[in-house]
Backbone as CSV, one residue per row, in Angstrom:
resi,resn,N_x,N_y,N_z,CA_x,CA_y,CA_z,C_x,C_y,C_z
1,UNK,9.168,-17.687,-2.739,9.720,-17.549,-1.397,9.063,-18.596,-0.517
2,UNK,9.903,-19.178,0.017,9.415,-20.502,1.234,9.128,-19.766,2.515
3,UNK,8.657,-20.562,2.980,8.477,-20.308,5.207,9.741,-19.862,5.440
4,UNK,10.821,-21.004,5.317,11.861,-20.655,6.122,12.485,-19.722,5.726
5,UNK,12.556,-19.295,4.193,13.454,-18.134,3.868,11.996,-16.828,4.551
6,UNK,11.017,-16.552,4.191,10.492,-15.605,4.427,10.923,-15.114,6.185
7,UNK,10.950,-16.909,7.094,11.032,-16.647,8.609,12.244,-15.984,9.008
8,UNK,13.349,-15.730,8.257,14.991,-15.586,8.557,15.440,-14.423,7.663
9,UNK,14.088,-13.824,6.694,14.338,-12.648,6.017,13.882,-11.528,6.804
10,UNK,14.594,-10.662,7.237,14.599,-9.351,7.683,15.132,-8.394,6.549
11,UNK,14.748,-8.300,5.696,15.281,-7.164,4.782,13.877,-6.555,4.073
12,UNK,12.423,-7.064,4.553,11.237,-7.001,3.733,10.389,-5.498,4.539
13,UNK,11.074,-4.381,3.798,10.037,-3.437,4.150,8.946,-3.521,3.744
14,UNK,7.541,-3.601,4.804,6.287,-3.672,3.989,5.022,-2.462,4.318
15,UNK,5.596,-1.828,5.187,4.920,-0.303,5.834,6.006,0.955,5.052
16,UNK,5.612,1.948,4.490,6.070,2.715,4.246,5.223,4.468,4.143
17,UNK,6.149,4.859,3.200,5.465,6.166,3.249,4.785,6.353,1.509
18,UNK,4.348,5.179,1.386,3.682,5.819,-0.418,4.784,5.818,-1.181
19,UNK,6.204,5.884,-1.085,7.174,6.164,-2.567,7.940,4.865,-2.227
20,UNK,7.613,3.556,-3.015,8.276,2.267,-2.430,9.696,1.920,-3.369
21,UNK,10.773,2.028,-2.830,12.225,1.746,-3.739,11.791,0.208,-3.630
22,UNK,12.639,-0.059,-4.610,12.671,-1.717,-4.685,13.247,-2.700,-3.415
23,UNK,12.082,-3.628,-3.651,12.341,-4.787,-2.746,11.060,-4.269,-1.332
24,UNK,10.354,-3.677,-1.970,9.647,-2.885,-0.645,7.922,-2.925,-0.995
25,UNK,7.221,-3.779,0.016,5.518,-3.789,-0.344,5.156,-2.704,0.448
26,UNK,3.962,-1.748,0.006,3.507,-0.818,0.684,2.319,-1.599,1.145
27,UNK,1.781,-1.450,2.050,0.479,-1.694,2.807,0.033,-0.632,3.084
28,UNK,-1.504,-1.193,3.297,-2.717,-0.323,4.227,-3.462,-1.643,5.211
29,UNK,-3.251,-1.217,6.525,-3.558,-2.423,7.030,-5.196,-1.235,7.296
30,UNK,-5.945,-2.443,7.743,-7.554,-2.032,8.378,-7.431,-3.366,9.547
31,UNK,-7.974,-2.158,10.399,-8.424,-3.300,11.411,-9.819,-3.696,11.375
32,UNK,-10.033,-4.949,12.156,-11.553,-5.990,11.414,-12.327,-5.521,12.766
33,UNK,-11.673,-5.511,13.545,-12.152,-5.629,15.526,-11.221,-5.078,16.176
34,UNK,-11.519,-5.476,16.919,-11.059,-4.526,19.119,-8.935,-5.279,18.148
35,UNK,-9.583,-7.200,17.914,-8.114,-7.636,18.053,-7.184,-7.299,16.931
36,UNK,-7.830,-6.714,15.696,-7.195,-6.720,14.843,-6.303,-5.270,14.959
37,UNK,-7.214,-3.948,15.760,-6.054,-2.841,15.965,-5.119,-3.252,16.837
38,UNK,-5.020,-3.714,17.794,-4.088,-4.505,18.828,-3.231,-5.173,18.166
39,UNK,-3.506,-5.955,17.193,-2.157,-6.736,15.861,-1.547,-5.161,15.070
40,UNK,-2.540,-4.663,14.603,-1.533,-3.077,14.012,-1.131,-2.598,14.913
41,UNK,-1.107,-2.211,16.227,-0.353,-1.760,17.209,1.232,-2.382,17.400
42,UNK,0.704,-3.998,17.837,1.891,-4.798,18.070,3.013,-4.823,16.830
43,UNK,2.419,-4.696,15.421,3.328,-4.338,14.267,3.627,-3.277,14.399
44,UNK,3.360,-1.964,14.680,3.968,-0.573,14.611,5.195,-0.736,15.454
45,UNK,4.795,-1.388,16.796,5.412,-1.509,17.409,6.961,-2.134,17.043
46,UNK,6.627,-3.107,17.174,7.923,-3.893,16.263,8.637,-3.046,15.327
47,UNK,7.841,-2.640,14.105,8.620,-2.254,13.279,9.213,-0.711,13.591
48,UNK,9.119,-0.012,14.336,9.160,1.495,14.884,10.836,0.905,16.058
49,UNK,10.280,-0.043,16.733,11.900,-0.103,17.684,12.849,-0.444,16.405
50,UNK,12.425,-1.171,15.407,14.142,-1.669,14.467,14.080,-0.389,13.682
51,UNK,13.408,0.640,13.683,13.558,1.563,12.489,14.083,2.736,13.033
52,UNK,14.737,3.769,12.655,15.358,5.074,12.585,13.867,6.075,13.047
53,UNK,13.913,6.749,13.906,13.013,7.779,13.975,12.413,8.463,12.514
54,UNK,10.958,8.232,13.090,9.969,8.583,11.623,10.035,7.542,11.150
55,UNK,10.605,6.119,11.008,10.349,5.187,9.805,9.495,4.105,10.820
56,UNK,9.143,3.478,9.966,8.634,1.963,10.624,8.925,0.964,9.143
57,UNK,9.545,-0.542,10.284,10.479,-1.503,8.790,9.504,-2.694,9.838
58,UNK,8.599,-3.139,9.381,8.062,-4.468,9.983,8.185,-5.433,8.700
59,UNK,8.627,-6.412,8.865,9.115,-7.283,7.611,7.934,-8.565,7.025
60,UNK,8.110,-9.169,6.471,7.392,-10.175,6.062,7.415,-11.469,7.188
61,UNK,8.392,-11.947,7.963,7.597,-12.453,9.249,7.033,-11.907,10.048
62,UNK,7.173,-10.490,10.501,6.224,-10.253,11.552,4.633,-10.279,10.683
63,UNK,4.766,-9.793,9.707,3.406,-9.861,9.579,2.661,-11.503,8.974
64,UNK,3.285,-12.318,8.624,2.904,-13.950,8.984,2.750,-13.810,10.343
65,UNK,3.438,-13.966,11.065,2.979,-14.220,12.693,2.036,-13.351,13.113
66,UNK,1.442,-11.939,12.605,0.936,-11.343,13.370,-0.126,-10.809,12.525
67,UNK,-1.819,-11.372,12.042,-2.369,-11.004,11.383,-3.915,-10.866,11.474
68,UNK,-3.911,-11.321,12.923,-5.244,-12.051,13.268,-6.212,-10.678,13.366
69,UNK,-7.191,-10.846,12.359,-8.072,-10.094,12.741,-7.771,-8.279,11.660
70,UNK,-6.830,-8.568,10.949,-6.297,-7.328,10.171,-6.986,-7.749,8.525
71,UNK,-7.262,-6.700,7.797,-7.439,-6.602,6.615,-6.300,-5.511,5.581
72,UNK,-5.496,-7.039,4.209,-4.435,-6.159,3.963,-5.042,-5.538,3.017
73,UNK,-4.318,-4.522,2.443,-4.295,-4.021,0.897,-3.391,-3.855,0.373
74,UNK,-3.269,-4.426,-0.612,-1.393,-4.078,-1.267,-1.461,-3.115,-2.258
75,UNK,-0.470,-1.968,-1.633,-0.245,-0.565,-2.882,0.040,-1.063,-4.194
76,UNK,0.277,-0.553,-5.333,0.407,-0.694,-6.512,1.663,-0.607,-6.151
77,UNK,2.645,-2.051,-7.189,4.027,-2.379,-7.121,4.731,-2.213,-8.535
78,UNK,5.541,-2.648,-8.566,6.502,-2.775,-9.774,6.322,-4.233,-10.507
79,UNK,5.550,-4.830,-11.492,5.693,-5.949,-11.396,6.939,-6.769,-12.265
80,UNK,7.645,-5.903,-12.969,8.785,-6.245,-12.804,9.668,-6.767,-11.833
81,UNK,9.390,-6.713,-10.969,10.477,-6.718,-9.490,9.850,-8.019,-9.037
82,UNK,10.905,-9.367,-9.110,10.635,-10.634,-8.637,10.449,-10.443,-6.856
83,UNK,11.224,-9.907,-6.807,11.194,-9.883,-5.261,10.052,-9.520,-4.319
84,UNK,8.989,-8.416,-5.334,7.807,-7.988,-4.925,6.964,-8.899,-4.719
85,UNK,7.012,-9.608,-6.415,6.119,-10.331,-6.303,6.026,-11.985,-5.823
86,UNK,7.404,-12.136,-5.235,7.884,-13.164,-4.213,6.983,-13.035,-2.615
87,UNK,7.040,-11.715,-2.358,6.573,-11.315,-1.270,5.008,-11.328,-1.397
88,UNK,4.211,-10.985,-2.143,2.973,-11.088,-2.315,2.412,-12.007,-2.629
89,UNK,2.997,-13.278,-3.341,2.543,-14.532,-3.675,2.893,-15.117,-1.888
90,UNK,3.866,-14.720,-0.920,4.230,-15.608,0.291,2.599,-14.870,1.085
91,UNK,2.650,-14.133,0.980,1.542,-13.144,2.064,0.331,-13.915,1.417
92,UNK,0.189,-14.200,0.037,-0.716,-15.309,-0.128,-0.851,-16.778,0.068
93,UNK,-0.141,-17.177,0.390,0.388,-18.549,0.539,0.250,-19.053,1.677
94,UNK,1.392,-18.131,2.944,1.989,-18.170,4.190,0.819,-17.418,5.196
95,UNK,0.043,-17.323,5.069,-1.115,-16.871,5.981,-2.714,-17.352,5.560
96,UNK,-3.764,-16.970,6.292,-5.454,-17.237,5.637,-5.518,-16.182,5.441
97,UNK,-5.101,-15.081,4.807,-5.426,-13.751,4.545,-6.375,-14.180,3.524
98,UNK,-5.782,-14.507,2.053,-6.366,-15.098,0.800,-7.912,-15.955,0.982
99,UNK,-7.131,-16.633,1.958,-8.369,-17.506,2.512,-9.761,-16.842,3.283
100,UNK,-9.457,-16.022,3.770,-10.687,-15.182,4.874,-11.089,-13.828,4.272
101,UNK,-10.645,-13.942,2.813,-10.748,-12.584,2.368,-10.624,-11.036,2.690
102,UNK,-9.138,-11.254,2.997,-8.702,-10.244,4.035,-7.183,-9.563,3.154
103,UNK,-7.322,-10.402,2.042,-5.887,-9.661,1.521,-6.633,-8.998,-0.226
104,UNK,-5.963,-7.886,-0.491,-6.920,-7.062,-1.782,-5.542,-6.310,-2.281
105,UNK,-5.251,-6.263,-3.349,-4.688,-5.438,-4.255,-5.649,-4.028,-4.595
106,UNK,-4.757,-3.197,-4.125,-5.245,-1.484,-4.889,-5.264,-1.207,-6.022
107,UNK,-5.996,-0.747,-6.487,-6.410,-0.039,-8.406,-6.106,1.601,-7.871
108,UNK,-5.628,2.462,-8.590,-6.001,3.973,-8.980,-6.122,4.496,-9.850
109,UNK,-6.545,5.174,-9.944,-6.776,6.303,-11.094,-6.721,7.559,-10.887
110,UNK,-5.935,8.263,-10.981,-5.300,9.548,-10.259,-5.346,10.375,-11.534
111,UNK,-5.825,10.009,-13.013,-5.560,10.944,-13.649,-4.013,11.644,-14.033
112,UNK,-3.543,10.301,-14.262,-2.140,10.595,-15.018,-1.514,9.768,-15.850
113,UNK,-0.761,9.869,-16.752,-0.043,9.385,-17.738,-0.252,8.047,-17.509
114,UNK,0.363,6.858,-16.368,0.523,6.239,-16.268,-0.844,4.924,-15.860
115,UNK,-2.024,5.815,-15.740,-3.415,5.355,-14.981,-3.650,3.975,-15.580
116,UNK,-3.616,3.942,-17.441,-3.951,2.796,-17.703,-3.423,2.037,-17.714
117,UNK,-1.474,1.911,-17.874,-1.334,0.802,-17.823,-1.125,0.403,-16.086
118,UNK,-1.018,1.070,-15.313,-1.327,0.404,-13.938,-2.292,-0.052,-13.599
119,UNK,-3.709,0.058,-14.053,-4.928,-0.870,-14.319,-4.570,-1.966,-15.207
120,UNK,-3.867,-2.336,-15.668,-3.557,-3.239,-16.985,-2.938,-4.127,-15.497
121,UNK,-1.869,-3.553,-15.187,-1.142,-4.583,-14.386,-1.779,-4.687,-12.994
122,UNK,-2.785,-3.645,-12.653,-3.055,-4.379,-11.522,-3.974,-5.598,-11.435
123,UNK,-4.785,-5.172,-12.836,-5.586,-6.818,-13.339,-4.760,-8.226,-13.514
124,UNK,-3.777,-7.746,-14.089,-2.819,-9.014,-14.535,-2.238,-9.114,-12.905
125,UNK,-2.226,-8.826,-11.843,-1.649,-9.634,-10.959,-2.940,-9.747,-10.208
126,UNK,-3.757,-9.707,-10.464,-5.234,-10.293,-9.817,-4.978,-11.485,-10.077
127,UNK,-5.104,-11.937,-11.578,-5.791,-12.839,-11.945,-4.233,-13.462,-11.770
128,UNK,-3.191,-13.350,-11.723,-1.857,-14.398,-12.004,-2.187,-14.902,-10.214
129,UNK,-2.863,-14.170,-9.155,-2.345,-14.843,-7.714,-3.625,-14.457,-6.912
130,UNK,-4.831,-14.566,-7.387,-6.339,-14.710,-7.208,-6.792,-13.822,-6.495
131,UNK,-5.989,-12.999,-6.438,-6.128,-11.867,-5.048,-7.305,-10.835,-5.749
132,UNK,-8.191,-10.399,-5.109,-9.285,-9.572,-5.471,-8.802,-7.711,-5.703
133,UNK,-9.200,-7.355,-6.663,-9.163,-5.682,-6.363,-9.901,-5.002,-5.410
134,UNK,-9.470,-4.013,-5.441,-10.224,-2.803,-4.635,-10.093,-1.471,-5.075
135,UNK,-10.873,-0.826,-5.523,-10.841,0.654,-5.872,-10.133,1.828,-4.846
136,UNK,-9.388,2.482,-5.090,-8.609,3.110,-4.026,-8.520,4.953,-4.518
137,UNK,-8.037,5.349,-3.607,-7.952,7.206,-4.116,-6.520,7.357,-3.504
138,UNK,-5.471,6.674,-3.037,-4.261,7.052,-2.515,-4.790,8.508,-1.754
139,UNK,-6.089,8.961,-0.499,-6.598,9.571,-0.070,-4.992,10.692,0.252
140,UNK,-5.118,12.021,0.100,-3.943,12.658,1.299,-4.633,14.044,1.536
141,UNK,-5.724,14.085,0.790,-6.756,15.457,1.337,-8.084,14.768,1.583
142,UNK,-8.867,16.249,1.645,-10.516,15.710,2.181,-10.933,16.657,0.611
143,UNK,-10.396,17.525,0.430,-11.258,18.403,-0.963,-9.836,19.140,-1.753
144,UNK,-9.954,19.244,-2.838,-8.847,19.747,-3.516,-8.562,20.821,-3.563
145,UNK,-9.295,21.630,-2.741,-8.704,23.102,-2.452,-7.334,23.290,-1.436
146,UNK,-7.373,21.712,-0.892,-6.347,21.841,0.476,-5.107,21.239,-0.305
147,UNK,-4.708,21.109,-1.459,-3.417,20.778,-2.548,-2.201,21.350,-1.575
148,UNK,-2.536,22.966,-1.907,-1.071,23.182,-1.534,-0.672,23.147,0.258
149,UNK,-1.586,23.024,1.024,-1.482,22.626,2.190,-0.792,21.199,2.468
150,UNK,-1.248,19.967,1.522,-0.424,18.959,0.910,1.045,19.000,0.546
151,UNK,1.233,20.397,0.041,2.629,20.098,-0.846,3.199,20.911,0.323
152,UNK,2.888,21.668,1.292,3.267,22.585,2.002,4.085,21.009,3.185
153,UNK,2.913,20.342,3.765,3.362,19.632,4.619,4.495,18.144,4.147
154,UNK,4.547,18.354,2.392,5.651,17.225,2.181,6.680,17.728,2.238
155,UNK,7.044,19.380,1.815,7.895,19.648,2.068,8.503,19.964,3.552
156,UNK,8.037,20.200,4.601,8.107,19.599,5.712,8.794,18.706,6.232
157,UNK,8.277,17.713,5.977,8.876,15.974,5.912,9.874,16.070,5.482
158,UNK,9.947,16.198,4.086,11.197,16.242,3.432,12.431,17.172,3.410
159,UNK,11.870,18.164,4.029,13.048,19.307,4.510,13.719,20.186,3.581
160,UNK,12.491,20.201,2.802,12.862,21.108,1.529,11.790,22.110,1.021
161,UNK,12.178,23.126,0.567,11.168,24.055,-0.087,10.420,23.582,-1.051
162,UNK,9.492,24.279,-1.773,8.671,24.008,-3.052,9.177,24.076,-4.065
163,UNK,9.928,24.946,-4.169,10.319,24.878,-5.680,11.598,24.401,-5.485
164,UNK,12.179,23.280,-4.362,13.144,22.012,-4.953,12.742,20.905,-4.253
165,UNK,10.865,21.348,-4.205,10.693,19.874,-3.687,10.345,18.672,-4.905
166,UNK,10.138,19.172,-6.220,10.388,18.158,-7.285,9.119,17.175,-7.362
167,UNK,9.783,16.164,-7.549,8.673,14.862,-7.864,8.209,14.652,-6.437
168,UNK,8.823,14.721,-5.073,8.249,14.195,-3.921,6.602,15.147,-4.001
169,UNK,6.322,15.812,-4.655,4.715,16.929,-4.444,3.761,15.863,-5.403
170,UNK,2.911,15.740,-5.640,1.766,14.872,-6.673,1.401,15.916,-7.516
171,UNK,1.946,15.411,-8.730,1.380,16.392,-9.911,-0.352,17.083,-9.790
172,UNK,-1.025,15.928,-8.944,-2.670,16.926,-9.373,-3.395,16.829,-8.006
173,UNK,-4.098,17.298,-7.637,-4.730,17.173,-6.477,-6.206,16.192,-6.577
174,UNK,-6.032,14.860,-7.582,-6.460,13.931,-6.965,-6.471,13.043,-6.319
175,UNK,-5.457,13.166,-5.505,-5.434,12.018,-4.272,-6.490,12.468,-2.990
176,UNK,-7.874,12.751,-2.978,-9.085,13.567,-2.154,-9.913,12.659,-2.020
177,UNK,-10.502,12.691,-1.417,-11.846,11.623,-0.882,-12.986,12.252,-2.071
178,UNK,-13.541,10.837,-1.787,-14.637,10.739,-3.177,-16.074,10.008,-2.817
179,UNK,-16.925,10.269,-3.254,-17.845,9.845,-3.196,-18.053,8.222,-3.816
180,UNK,-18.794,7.327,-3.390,-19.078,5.912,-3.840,-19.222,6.068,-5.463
181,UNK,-20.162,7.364,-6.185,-20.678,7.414,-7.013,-19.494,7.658,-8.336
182,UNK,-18.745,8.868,-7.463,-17.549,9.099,-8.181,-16.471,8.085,-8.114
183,UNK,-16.585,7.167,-7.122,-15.802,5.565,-7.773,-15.804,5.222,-8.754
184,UNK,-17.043,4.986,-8.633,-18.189,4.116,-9.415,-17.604,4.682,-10.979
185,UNK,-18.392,6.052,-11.239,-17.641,6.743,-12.490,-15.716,6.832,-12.856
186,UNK,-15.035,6.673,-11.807,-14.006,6.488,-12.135,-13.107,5.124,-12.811
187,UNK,-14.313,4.180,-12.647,-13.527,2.814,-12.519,-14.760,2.142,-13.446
188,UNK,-15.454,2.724,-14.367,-16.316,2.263,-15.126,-15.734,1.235,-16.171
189,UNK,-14.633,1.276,-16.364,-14.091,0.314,-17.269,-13.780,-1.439,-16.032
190,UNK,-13.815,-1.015,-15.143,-13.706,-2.015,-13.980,-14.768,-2.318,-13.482
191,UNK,-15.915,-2.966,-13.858,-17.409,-2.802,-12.625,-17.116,-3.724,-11.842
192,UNK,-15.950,-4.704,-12.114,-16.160,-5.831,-10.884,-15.440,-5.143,-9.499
C-alpha cells in the first residue's frame, strides 16, 4: 500500500471491539504524554462522528496524520489476509512509529487450541516487518471469578441471552490480569 492509496482509503477499520472481520486492524493505542492522549482523543473523535452509535471507524489516514506521541499495538490478525498485512507494513513504513519504537505486535496465550500456532505467526510477522513483540492477556477481567459477570455484560452488548450468546462469550476465563511473573511463566518458550 502507497501514501496516496492509504491517503484516499477510507474503508480501513483500525479501532474495534476485539472480533476483527476482514480487512480490519485491531489496535490498542497507549498514550506516551499529556500530547499523546489528546491524539487518542482527536482519533476517537474522528472516528466516533463517521461511525454508527457504539462504533468508532478511524481509518489508516487518520492515524498517519495523527500519531504524535501515541504507542501502537497491533491485535493478533489473519495473516492470510493481504490487506491486513498491507495495512501493517503502511503503519510501518508511512509513519516513525517503527522508528521511535512505538509500534509492537501482540502475542497471547489464552490457553486454547489455537495458542501455538498464533505464536508461530505472530513470530513470523515480527521477523517478515521488524516490528517487536509484546506479551499481552487480551485483559477483560481483574480475577477469574468475575467470568460470568464478563459473559453477563457481552451479552448485553450483543442483545442476546447466554445460552444463544454462542462464540461472542470466551471459552475460559483467561483473559484476567496477571502478574509480571505469570508472564514471564506463560511465554517461557518466548524470553525475548
Amino acid at each position: 500500500i502507497d501514501l496516496e492509496t492509504a491517503r484516499r482509503s477510507e474503508d480501513w477499520e483500525l479501532m474495534g471491539d476485539g472480533r476483527s472481520p476482514s480487512g480490519r486492524l485491531d489496535l490498542v493505542l497507549h498514550a506516551a504524554s499529556v500530547e499523546g492522549w489528546s491524539t487518542i482523543c482527536r482519533l476517537l473523535t474522528r472516528g466516533k462522528r463517521r461511525a454508527v452509535k457504539g462504533r468508532c471507524h478511524v481509518t489508516l489516514h487518520d492515524l498517519i496524520e495523527h500519531h504524535q506521541d501515541v504507542l501502537v499495538t497491533v491485535m493478533p490478525c489473519d495473516p492470510s489476509d493481504q490487506s491486513l498485512l498491507a495495512g501493517l507494513d503502511g503503519l510501518r513504513r508511512m509513519t516513525d512509529l517503527g522508528r521511535r519504537d512505538a509500534l509492537s505486535l501482540a502475542v497471547q496465550c489464552l490457553h486454547e487450541v489455537e495458542d501455538e500456532s498464533r505464536l508461530m505467526v505472530a513470530q513470523m510477522l515480527s521477523d517478515r516487518f521488524s516490528i517487536p513483540l509484546v506479551a499481552q492477556n487480551d485483559v477483560h477481567m481483574h480475577r477469574a471469578d468475575r467470568r460470568m459477570t464478563q459473559d453477563v455484560l457481552t451479552c448485553i452488548r450483543h442483545r442476546c441471552d447466554l445460552e444463544t450468546a454462542g462464540d461472542r462469550l470466551h471459552p475460559n476465563a483467561e483473559r484476567r490480569l496477571r502478574s509480571p511473573a505469570e508472564m514471564r511463566r506463560r511465554f517461557e518458550s518466548m524470553p525475548e
